[in-house]
BALOBA-1460 file (C-alpha; in Angstrom, 3 decimals):
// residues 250
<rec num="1" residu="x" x="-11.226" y="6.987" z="-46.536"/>
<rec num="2" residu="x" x="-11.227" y="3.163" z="-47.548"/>
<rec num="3" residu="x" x="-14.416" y="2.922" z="-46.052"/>
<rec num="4" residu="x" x="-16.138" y="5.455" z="-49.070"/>
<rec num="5" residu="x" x="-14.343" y="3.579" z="-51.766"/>
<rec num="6" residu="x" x="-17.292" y="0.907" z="-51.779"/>
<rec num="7" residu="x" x="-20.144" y="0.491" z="-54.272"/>
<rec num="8" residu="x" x="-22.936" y="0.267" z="-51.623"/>
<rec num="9" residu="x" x="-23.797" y="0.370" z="-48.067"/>
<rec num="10" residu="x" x="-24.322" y="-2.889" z="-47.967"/>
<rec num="11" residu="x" x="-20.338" y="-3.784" z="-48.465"/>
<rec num="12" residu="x" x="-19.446" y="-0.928" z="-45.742"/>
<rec num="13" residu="x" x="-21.248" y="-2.652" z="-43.127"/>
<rec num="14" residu="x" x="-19.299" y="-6.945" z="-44.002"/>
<rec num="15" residu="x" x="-15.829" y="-4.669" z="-44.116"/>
<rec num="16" residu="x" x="-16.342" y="-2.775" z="-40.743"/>
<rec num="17" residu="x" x="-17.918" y="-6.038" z="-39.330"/>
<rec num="18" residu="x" x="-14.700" y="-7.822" z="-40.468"/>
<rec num="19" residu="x" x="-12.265" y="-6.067" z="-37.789"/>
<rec num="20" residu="x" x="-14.413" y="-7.146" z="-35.063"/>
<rec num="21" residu="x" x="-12.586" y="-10.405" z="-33.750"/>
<rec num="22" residu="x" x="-11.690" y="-11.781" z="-30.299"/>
<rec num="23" residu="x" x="-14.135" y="-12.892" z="-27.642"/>
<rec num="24" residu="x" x="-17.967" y="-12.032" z="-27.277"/>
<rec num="25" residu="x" x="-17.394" y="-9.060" z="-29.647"/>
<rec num="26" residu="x" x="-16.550" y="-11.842" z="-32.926"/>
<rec num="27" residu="x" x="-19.448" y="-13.708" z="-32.219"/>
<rec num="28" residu="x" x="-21.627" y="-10.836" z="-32.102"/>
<rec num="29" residu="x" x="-20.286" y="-9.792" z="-35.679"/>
<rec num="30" residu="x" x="-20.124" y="-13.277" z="-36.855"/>
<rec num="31" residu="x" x="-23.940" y="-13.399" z="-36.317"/>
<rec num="32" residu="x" x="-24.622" y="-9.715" z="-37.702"/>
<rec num="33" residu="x" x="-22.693" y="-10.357" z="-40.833"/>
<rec num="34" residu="x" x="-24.972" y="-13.621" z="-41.329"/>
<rec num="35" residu="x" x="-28.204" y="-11.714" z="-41.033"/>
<rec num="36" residu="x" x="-26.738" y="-8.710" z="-43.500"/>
<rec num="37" residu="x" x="-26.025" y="-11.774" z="-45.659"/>
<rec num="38" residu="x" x="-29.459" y="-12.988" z="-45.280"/>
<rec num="39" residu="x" x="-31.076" y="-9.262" z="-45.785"/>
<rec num="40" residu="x" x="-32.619" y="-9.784" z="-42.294"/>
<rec num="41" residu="x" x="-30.545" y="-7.058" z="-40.581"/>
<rec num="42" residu="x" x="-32.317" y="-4.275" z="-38.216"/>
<rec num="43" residu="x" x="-30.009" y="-1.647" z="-39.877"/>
<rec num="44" residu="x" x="-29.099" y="-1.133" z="-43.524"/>
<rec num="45" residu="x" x="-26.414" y="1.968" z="-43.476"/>
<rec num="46" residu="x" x="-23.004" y="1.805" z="-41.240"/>
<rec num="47" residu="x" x="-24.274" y="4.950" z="-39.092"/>
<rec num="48" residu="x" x="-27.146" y="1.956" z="-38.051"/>
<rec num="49" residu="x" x="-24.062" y="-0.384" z="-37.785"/>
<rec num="50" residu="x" x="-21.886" y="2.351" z="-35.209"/>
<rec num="51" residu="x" x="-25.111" y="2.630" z="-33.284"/>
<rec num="52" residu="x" x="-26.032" y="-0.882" z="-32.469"/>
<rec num="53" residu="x" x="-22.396" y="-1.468" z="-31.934"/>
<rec num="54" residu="x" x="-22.936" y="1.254" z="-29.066"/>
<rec num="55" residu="x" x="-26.232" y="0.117" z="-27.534"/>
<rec num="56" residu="x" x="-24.446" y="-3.447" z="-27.379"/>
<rec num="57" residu="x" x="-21.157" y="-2.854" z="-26.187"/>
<rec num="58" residu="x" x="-21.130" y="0.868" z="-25.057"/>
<rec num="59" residu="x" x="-20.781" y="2.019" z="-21.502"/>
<rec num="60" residu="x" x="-24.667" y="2.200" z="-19.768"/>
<rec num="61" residu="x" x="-23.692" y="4.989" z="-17.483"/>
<rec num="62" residu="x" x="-20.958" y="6.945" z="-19.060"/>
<rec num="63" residu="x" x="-21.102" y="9.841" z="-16.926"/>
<rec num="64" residu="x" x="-20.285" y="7.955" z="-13.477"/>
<rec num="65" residu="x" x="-17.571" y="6.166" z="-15.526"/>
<rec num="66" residu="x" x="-16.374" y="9.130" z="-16.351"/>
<rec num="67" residu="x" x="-16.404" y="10.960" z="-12.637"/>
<rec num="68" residu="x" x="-14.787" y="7.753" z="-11.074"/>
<rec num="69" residu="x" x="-12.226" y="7.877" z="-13.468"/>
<rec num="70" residu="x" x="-11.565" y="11.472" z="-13.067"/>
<rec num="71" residu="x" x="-11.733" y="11.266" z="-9.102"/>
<rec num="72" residu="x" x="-8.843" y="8.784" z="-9.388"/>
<rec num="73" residu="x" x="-6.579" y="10.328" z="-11.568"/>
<rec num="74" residu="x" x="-3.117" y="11.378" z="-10.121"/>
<rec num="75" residu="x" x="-0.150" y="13.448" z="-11.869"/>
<rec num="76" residu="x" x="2.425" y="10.332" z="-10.589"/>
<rec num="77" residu="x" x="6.020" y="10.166" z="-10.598"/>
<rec num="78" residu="x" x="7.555" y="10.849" z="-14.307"/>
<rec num="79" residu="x" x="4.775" y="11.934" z="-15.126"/>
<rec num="80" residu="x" x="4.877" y="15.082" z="-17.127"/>
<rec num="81" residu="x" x="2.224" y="18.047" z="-16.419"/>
<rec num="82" residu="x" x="1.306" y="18.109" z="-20.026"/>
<rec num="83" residu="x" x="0.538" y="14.630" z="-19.829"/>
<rec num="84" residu="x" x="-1.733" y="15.433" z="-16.301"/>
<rec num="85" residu="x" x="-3.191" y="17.814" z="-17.948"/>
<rec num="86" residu="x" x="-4.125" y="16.081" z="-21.310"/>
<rec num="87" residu="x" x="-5.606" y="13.044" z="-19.426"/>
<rec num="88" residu="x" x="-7.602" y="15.669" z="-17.107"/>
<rec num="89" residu="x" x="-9.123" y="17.319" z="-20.121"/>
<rec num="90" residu="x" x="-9.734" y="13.952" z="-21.728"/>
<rec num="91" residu="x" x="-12.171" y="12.505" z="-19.003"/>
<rec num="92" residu="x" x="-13.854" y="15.968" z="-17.574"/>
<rec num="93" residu="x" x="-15.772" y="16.301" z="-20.416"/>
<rec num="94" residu="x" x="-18.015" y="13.248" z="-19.972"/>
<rec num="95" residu="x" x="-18.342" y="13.930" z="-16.425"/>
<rec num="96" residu="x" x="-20.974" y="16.702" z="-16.133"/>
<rec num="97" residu="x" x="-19.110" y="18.992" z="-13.614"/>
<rec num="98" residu="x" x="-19.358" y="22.165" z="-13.342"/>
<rec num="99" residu="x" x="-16.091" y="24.654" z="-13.315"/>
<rec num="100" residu="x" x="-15.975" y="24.697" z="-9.768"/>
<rec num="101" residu="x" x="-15.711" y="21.034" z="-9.286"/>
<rec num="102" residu="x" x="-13.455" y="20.400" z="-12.135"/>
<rec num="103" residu="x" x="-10.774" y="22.253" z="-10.768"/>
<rec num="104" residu="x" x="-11.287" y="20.899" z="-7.085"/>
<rec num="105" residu="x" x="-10.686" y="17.552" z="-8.920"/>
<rec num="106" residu="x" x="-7.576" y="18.655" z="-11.104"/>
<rec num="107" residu="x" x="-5.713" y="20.443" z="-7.587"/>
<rec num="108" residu="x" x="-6.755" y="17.232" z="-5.689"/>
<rec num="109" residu="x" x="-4.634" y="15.018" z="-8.604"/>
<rec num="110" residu="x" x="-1.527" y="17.274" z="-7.837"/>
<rec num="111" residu="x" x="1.598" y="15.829" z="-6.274"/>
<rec num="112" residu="x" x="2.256" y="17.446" z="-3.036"/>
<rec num="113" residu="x" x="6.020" y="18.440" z="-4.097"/>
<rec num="114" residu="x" x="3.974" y="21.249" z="-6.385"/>
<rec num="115" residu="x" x="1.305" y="21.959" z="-3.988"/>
<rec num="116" residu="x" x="3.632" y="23.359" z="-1.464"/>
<rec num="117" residu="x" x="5.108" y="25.569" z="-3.939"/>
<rec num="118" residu="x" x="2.000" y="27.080" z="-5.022"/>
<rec num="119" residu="x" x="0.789" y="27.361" z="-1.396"/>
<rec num="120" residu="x" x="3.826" y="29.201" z="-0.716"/>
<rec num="121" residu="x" x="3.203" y="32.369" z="-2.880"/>
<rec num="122" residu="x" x="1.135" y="35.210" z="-1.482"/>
<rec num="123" residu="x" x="-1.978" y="35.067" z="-3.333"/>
<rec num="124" residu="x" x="-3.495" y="31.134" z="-4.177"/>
<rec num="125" residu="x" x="-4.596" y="30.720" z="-7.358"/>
<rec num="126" residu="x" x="-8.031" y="30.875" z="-8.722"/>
<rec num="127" residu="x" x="-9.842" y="29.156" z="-12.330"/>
<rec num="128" residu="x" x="-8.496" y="26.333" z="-13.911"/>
<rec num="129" residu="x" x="-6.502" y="27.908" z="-16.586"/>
<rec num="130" residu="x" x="-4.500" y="29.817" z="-13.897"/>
<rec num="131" residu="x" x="-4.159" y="26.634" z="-12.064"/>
<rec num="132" residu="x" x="-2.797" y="24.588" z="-15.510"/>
<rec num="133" residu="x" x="-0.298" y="27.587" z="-16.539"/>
<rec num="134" residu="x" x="1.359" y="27.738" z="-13.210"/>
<rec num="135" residu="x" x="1.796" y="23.931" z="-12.897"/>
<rec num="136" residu="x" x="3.241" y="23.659" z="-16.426"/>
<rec num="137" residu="x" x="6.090" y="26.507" z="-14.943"/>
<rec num="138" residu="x" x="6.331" y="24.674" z="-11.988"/>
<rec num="139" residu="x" x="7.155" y="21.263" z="-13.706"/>
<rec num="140" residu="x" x="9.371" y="22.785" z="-16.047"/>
<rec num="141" residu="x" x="11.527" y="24.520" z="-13.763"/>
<rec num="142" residu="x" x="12.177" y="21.391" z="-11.347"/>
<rec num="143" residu="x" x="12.402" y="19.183" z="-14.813"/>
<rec num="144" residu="x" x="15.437" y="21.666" z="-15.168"/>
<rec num="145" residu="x" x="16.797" y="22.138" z="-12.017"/>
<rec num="146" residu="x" x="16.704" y="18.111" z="-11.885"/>
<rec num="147" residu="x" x="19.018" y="18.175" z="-15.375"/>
<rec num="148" residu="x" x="21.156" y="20.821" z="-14.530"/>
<rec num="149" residu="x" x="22.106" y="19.340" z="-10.546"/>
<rec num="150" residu="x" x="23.108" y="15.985" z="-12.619"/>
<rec num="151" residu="x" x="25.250" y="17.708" z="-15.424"/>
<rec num="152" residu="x" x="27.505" y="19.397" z="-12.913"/>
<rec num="153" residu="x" x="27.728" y="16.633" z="-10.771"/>
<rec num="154" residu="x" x="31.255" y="14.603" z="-11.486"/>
<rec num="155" residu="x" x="31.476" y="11.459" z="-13.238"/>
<rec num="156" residu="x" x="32.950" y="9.146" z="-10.250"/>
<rec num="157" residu="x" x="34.148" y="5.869" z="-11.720"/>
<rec num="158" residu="x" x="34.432" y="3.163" z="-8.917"/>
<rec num="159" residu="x" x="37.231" y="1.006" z="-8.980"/>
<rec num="160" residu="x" x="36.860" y="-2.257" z="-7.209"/>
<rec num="161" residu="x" x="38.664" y="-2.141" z="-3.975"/>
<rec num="162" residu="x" x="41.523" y="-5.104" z="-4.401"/>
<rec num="163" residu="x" x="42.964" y="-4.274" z="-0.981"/>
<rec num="164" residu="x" x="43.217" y="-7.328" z="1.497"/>
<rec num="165" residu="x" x="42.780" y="-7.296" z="4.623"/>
<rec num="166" residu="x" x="45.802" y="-6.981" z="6.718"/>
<rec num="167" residu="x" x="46.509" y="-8.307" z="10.075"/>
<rec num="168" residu="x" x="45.984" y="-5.740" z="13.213"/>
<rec num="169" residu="x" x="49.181" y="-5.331" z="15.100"/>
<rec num="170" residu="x" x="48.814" y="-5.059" z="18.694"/>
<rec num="171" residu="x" x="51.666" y="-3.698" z="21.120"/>
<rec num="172" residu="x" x="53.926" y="-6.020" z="23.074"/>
<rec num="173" residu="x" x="53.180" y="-6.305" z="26.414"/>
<rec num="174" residu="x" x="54.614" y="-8.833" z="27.532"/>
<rec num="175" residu="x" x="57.284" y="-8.666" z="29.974"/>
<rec num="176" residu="x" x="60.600" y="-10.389" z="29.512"/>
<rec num="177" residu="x" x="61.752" y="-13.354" z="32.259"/>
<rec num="178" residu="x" x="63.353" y="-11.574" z="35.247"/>
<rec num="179" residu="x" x="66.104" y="-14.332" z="36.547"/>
<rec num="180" residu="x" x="66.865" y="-12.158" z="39.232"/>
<rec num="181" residu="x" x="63.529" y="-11.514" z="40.044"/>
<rec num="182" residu="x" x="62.854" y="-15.079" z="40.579"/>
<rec num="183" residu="x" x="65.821" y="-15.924" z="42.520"/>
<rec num="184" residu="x" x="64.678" y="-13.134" z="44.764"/>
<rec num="185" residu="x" x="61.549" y="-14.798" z="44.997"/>
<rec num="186" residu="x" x="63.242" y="-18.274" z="46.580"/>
<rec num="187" residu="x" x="65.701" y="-16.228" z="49.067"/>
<rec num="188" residu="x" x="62.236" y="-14.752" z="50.791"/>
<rec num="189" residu="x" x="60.039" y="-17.318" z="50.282"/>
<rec num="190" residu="x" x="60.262" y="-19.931" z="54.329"/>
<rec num="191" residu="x" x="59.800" y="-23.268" z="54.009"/>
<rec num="192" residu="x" x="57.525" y="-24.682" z="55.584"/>
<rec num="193" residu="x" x="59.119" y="-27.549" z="57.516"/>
<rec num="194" residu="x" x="62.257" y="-26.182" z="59.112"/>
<rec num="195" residu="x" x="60.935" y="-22.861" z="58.648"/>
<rec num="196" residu="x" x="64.412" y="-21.431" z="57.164"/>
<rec num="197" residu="x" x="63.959" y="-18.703" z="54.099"/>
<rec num="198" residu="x" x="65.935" y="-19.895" z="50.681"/>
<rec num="199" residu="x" x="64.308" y="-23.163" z="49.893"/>
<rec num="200" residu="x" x="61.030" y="-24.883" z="49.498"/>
<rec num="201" residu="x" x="60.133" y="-28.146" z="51.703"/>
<rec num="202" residu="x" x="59.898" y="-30.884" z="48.982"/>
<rec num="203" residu="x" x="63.480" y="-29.659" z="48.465"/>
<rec num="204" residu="x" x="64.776" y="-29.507" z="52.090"/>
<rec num="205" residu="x" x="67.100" y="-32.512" z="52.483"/>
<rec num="206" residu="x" x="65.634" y="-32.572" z="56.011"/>
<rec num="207" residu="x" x="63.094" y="-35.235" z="57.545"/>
<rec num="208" residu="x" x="59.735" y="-33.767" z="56.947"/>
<rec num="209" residu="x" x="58.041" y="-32.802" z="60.168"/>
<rec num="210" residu="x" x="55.755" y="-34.623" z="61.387"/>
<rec num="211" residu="x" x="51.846" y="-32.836" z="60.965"/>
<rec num="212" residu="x" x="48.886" y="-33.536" z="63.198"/>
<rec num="213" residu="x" x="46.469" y="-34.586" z="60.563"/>
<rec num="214" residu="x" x="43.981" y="-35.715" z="63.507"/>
<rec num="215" residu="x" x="40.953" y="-33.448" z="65.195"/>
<rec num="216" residu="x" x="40.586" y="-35.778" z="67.948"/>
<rec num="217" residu="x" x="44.669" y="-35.987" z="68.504"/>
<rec num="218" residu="x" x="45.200" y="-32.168" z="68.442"/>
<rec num="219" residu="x" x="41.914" y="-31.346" z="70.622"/>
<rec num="220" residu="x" x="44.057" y="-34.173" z="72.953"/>
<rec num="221" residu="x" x="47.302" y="-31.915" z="72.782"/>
<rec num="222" residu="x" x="45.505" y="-28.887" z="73.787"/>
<rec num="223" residu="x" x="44.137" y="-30.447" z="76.991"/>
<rec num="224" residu="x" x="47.392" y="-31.484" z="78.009"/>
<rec num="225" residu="x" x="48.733" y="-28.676" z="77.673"/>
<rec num="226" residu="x" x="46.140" y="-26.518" z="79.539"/>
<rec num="227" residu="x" x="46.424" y="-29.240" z="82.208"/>
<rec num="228" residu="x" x="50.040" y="-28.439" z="82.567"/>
<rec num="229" residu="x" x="49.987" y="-24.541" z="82.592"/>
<rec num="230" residu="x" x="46.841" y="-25.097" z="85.493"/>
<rec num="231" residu="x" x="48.965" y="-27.157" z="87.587"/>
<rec num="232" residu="x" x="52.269" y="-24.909" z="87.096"/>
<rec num="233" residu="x" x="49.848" y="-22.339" z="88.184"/>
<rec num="234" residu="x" x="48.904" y="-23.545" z="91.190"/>
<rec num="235" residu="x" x="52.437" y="-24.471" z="92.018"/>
<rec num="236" residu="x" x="53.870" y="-21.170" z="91.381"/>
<rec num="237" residu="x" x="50.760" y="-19.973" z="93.904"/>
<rec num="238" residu="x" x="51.568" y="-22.413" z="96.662"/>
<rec num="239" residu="x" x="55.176" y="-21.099" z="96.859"/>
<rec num="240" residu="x" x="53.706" y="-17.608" z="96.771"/>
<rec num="241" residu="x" x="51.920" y="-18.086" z="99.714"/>
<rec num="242" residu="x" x="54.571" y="-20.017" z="101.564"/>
<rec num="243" residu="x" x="57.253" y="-17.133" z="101.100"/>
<rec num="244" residu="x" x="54.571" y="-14.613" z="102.646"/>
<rec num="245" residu="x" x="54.061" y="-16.690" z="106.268"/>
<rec num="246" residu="x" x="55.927" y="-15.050" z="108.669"/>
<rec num="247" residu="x" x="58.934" y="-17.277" z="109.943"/>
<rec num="248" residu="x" x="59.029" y="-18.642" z="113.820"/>
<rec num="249" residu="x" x="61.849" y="-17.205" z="116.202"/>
<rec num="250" residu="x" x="61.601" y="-13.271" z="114.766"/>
């Protein structure tokens, strides 16, 4: 290493100090390197160095870190099972679980696509090597059944659709002009003034009768001529009588 090719400690600890830049972390080592400078450092090897740097700017609690982190790890989509599984191993070791909890922790990080499969078979699976073998299969397989469905399928090219629109055609209903039809129309049709069929009344060369436009003149009509049929009632019943009397002299 670069780090052994020094002459003393002393150099070691200015080089490692060097790479620490950015934020609260350079002006930590910007202070350290002064008091190595000085000779008033509390360390004097870089193992003394590594282990301030850890008291300083190391995780407190590293084991609840470590369980939170685990508790929220999920195998997501694209995601490969090796990868799952690396990232698993990675964090359970600074948790402090035991077996049993571990591999709670891993099943509960599965996708539920693989869980049904595996809670399919006839027997579940037990310990977490089982449990990492057969989801490693189980990946692979679908990783290939996923490759194979899209090599087979065809290679559609879609050609922009140029077609316009074209007008609907609707039937012809329409019915052509009967001449006849109308002229059969005018023979039937009565006119209204003379009463004749074959004509219209604004067309009737005729004097246009004369129409009682009045309610008071027509209500006047209709007692006169109730007043007429009364009294040619009564007439006709006074000859009645008269022809019944017997005559004198039979």
């Amino acid at each position: 290493m670069v780090i052994n090719t020094f002459a003393n400690e002393r150099m070691k600890i200015l080089y490692a100090l060097s790479f620490m830049r950015g934020g609260m972390a350079q002006v930590w080592a910007a202070n350290e390197t002064s008091a190595v400078l000085a000779n008033t450092s509390t360390f004097n090897t870089i193992e003394g160095l590594l282990e301030l740097i850890e008291r300083t700017f190391g995780d407190p609690d590293k084991e609840m870190t470590a369980r939170t982190q685990l508790h929220a790890l999920r195998m997501t989509p694209g995601m490969t099972a090796e990868e799952y599984t690396a990232n698993f191993e990675m964090i359970s070791g600074r948790t402090g679980f035991n077996d049993a909890t571990l591999e709670d922790a891993y099943v509960r990080g599965l996708p539920q696509s693989i869980l049904l499969k595996v809670y399919s078979q006839t027997s579940l699976l037990s310990g977490m090597d089982n449990w990492k073998a057969v989801i490693r299969n189980l990946d692979h397989l679908q990783r290939g059944y996923t490759e194979l469905k899209q090599s087979i399928r065809p290679n559609r090219v879609p050609f922009p659709q140029t077609n316009t629109p074209t007008a609907t055609q609707t039937p012809d209903t329409s019915v052509p002009m009967d001449i006849d039809q109308n002229k059969h129309r005018l023979e039937t049709r009565r006119s209204y003034n003379c009463n004749e069929k074959g004509h219209i009344s604004r067309h009737f060369p005729k004097p246009q009768k004369q129409q009682i436009r009045s309610t008071e003149s027509t209500e006047l009509d209709l007692k006169n001529l109730v007043a007429e049929a009364v009294a040619a009632a009564m007439d006709a019943r006074e000859i009645g009588k008269k022809a019944e009397e017997p005559k004198e002299g039979f």
